[in-house]
C-alpha positions as CSV (number, residue, x, y, z in Angstrom):
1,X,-12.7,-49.6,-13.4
2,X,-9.7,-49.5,-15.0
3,X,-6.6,-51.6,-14.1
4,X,-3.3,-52.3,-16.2
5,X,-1.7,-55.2,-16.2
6,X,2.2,-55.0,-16.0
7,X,4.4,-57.6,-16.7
8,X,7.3,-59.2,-18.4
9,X,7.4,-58.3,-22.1
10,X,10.8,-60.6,-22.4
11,X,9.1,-63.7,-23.8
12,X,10.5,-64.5,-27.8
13,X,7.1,-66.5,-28.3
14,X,4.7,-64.0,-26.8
15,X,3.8,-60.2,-26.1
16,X,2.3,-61.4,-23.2
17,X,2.1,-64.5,-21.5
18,X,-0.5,-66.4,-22.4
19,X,-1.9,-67.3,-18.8
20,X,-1.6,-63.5,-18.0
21,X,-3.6,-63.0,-20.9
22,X,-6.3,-65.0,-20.4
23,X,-6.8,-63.5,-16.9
24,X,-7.0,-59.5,-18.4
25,X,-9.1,-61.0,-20.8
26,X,-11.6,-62.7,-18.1
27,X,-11.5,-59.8,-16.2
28,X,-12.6,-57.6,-19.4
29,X,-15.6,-60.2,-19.8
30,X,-16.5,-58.6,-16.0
31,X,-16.6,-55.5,-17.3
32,X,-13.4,-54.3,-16.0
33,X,-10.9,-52.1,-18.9
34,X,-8.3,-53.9,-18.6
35,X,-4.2,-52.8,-20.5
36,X,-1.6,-54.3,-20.9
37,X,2.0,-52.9,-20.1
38,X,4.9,-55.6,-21.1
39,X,8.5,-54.4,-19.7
40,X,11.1,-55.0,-22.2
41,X,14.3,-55.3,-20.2
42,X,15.7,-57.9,-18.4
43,X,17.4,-58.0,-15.1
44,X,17.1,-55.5,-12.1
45,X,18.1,-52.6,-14.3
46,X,15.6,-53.3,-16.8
47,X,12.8,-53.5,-14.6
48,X,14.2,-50.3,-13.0
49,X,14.3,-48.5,-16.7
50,X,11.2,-50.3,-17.3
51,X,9.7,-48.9,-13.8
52,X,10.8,-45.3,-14.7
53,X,8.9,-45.2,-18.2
54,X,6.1,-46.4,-16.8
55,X,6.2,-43.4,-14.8
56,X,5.9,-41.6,-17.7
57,X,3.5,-43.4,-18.9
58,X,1.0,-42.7,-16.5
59,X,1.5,-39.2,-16.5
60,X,-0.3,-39.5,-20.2
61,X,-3.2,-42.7,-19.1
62,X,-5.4,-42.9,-16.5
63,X,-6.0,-45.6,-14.2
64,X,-7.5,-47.0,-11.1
65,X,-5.3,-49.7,-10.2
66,X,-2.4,-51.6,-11.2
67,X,-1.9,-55.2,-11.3
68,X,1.8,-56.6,-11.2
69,X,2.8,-60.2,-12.3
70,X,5.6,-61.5,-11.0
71,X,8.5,-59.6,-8.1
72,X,10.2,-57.6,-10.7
73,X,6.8,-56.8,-12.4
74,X,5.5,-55.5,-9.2
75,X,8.9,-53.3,-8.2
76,X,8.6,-51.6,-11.7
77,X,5.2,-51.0,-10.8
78,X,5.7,-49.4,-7.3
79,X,8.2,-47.3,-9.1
80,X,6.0,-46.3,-11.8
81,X,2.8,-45.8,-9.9
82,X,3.1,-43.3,-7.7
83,X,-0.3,-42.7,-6.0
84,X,-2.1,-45.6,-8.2
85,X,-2.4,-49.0,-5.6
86,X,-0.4,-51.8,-6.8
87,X,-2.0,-55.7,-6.3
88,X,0.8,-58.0,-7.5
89,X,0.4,-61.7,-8.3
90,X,3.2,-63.9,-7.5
91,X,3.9,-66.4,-9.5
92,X,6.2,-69.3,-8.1
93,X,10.1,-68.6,-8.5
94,X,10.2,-65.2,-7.7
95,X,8.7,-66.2,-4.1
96,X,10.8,-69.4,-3.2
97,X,13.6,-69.0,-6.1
98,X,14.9,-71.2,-9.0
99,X,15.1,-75.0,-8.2
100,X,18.2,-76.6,-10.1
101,X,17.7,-80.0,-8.2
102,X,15.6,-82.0,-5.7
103,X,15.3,-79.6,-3.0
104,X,18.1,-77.6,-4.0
105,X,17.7,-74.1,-5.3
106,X,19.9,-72.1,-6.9
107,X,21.6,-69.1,-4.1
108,X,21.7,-66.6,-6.3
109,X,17.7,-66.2,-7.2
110,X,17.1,-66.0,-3.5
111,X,17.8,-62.4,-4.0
112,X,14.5,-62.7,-5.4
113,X,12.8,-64.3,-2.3
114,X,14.4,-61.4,-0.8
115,X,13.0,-58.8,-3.1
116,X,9.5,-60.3,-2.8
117,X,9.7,-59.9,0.8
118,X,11.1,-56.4,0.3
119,X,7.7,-55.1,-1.8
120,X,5.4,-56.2,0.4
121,X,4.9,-53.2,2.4
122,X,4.5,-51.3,-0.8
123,X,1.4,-52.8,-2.5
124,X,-2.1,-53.3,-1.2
125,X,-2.6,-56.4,-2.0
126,X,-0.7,-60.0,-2.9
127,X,-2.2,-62.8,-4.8
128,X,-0.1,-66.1,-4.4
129,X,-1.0,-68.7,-6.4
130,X,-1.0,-71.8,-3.8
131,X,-0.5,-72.3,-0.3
132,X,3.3,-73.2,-0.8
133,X,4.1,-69.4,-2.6
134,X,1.9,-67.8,0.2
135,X,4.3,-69.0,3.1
136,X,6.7,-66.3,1.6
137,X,4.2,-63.5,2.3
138,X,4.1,-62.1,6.1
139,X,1.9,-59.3,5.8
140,X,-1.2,-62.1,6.0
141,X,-3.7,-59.3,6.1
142,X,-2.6,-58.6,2.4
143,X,-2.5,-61.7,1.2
144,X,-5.1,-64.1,-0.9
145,X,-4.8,-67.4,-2.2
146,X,-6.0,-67.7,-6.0
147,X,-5.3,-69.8,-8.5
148,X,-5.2,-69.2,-12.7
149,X,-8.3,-70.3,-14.0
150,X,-8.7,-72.5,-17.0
151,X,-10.4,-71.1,-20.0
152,X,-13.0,-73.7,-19.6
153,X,-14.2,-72.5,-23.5
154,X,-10.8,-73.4,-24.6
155,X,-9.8,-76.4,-22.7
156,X,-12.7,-79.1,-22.9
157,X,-12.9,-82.8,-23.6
158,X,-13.2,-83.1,-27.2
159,X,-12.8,-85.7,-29.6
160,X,-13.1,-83.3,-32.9
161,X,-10.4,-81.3,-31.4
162,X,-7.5,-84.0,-31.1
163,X,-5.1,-85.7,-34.1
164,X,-6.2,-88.6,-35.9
165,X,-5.0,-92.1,-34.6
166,X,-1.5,-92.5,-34.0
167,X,0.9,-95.9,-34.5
168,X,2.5,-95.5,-30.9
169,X,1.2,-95.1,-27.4
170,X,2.1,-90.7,-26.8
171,X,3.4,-89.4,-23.1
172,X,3.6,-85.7,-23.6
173,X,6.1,-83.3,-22.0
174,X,5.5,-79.3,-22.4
175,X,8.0,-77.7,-21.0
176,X,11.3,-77.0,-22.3
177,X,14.3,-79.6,-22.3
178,X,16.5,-77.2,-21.5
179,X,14.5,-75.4,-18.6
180,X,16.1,-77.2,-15.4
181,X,13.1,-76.8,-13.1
182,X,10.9,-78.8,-15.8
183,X,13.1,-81.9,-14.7
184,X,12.7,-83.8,-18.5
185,X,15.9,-85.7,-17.6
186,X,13.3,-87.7,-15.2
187,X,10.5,-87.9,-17.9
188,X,13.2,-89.5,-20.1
189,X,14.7,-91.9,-17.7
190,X,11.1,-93.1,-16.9
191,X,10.2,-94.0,-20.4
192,X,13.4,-95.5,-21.0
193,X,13.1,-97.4,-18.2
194,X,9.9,-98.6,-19.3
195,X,10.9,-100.4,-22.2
196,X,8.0,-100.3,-24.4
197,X,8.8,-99.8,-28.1
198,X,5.5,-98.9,-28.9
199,X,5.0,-95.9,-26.6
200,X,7.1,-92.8,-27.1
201,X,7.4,-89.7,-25.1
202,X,6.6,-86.2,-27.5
203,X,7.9,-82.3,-26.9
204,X,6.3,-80.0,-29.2
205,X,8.0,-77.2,-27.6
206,X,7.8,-74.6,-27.9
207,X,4.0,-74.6,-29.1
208,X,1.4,-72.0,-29.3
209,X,-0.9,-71.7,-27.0
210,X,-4.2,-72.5,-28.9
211,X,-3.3,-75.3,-29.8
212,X,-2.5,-77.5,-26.3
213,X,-6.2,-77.9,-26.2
214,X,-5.4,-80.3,-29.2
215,X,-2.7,-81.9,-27.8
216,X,-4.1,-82.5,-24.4
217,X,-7.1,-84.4,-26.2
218,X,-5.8,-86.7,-28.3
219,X,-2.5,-87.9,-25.9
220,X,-2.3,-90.7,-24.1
221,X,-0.9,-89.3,-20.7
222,X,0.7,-86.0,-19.7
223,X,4.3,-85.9,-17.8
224,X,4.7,-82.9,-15.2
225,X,7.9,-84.1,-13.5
226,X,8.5,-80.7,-12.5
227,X,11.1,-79.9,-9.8
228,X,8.7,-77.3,-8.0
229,X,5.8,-75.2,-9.4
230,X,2.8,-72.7,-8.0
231,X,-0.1,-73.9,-9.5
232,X,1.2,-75.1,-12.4
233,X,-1.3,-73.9,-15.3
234,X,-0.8,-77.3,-17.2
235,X,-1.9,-79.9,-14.6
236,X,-5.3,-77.7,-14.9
237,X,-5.7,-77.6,-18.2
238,X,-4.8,-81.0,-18.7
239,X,-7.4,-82.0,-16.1
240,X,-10.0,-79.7,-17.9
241,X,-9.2,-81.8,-21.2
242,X,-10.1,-85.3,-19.0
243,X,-6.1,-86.4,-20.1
244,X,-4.6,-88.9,-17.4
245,X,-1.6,-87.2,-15.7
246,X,1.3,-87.9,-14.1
247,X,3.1,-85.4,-12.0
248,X,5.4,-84.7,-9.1
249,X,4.3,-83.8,-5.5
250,X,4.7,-79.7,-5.7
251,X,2.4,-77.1,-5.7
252,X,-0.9,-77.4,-5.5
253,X,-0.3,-80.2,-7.2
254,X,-2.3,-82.7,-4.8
255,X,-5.0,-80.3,-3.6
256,X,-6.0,-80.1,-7.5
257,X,-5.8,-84.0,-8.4
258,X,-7.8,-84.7,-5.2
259,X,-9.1,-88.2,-5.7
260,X,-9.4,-87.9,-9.7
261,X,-8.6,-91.1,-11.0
262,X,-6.0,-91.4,-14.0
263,X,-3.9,-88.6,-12.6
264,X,-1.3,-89.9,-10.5
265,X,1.6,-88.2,-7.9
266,X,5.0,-89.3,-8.4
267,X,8.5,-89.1,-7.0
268,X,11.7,-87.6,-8.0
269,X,12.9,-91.7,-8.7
270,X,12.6,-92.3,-12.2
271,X,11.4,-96.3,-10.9
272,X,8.8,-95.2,-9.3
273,X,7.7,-91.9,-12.4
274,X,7.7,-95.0,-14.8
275,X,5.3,-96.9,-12.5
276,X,3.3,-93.9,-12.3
277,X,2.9,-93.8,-16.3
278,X,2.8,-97.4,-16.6
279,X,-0.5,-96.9,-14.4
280,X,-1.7,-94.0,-16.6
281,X,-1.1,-95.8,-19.4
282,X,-3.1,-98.9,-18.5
283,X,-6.2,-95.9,-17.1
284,X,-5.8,-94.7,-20.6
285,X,-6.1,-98.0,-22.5
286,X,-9.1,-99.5,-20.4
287,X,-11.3,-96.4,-19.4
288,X,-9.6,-94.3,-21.5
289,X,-10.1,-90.5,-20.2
290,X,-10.4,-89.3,-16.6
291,X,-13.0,-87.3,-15.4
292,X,-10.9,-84.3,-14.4
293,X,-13.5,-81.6,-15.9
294,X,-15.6,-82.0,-13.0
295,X,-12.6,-82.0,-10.8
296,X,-11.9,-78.6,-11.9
297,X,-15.7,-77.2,-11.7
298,X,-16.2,-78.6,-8.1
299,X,-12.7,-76.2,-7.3
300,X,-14.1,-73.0,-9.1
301,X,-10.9,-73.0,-11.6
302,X,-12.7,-71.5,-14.1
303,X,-11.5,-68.0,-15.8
304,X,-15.1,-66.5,-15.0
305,X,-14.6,-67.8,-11.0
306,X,-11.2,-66.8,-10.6
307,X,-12.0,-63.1,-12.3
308,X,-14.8,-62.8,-10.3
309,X,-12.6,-63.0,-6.6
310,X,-10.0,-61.0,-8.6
311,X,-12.3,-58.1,-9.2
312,X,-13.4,-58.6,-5.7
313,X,-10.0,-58.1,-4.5
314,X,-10.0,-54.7,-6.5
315,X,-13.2,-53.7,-5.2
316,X,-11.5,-54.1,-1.5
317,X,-8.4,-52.0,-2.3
318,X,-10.1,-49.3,-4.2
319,X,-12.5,-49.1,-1.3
């Protein structure tokens, strides 16, 4: 079987995104060829160049399916593919749009949430990533719920793989300051709020990739404050590392923490986010890890599961 993967090739950091990656290169480990076709081009008009030389792409490559990340990803696609099926994935904002505050998304990017519901006659099938993206699809007999899977190779408790001792207590933020949905105003006003001079909150963004793994295992808690995700990729990773979390209530968010103990749901009030890490950090300092790993085993969030009920899905709309 053959599939390409097409997606957004706008990233500064990376060709492709690394959690798209890691799911073509899981899917490979099934035996599946899998390509990779980045669109360069932002904006509806990019994605509609970038839909018309796909077109010519496949006039000159062969394949069996194509698998589209993202709304605009998955328009280019239908564009491009002409008798190929199309599955597309969708990721989070291009479903319910671009949160700038509590509740509050942004009007413009619900031409997006209108576009998503504009493709769906056009592909076979649509992967959502959590139960609050799938309320956006209406064509149910389409649709599946599957999360990204953790490269449980990758991300593992490890003390070899973590920084030597530091002087201050850590509380790490990933995302980008400047990214409004990440909500870091709310990480800040909880630490600040906590008053500790010996714990500090970190940002090494942007960072690659390989080395989360690293920071996840040698941190003292992780910060999602998020305004709204999917399934955010983080919270899973993080969990796979054993690192005590704190995170807002989006997403799939809950369903992943279940009853693991260290990781902690907060709200949008920075009193009660400093509470929440105050709690971490105390988890931290007496049993110091969680035991998240198994958390993530007993869901099936591995790459290998996840690829496998992928390449399931293929089977169905090939058949």
């Amino acid at each position: 079987m053959k599939v390409l993967f097409v997606c957004s090739g706008n990233s500064k950091n990376f060709d492709v995104v690394p959690f798209i990656k890691e799911q073509g290169e899981s899917l490979k480990r099934q035996g599946i060829h899998v390509d990779y076709y980045p669109i360069i081009g932002k904006g509806y008009i990019g994605y509609l160049k970038g839909g018309l030389n796909l077109r010519r792409y496949l006039k000159r490559n062969r394949y069996d399916l194509i698998h589209a990340h993202f709304t605009l990803s998955g328009c280019a696609a239908i564009i491009g593919a002409g008798k190929i099926p199309v599955v597309l994935s969708l990721m989070g904002s291009d479903a319910y749009g671009e949160y700038v505050g509590v509740n509050k998304v942004q009007l413009k990017s619900r031409f997006s949430t209108l576009l998503t519901w504009f493709v769906q006659p056009f592909v076979k099938a649509i992967i959502s990533k959590s139960q609050n993206i799938e309320k956006y699809v209406y064509l149910k007999r389409k649709s599946y719920i599957i999360p990204n899977g953790i490269n449980k190779e990758k991300f593992k408790p490890s003390t070899e793989n973590a920084f030597v001792k530091k002087e201050k207590k850590q509380v790490l933020f990933l995302g980008s300051k400047t990214n409004i949905r990440k909500n870091y105003p709310l990480a800040h006003a909880a630490i600040m709020r906590l008053g500790m001079p010996d714990v500090e909150l970190i940002n090494p963004f942007p960072v690659a990739h390989d080395e989360i793994p690293t920071y996840l295992n040698s941190v003292d808690v992780l910060v999602v404050p998020s305004l709204m995700e999917g399934s955010p990729n983080v919270i899973k990773e993080a969990m796979a590392c054993n690192c005590p979390i704190v995170s807002t209530d989006m997403g799939d968010v809950r369903w992943v923490f279940g009853e693991t103990k260290g990781c902690y749901l907060a709200s949008f009030e920075p009193a009660n986010f400093a509470e929440k890490i105050s709690l971490a950090l105390k988890f931290s300092k007496e049993v110091r890890r969680p035991n998240g790993s198994e958390r993530i085993k007993e869901l099936g969030l591995d790459s290998e599961t996840i690829a496998t009920r992928i390449s399931e899905i293929y089977k169905i709309v090939l058949s």
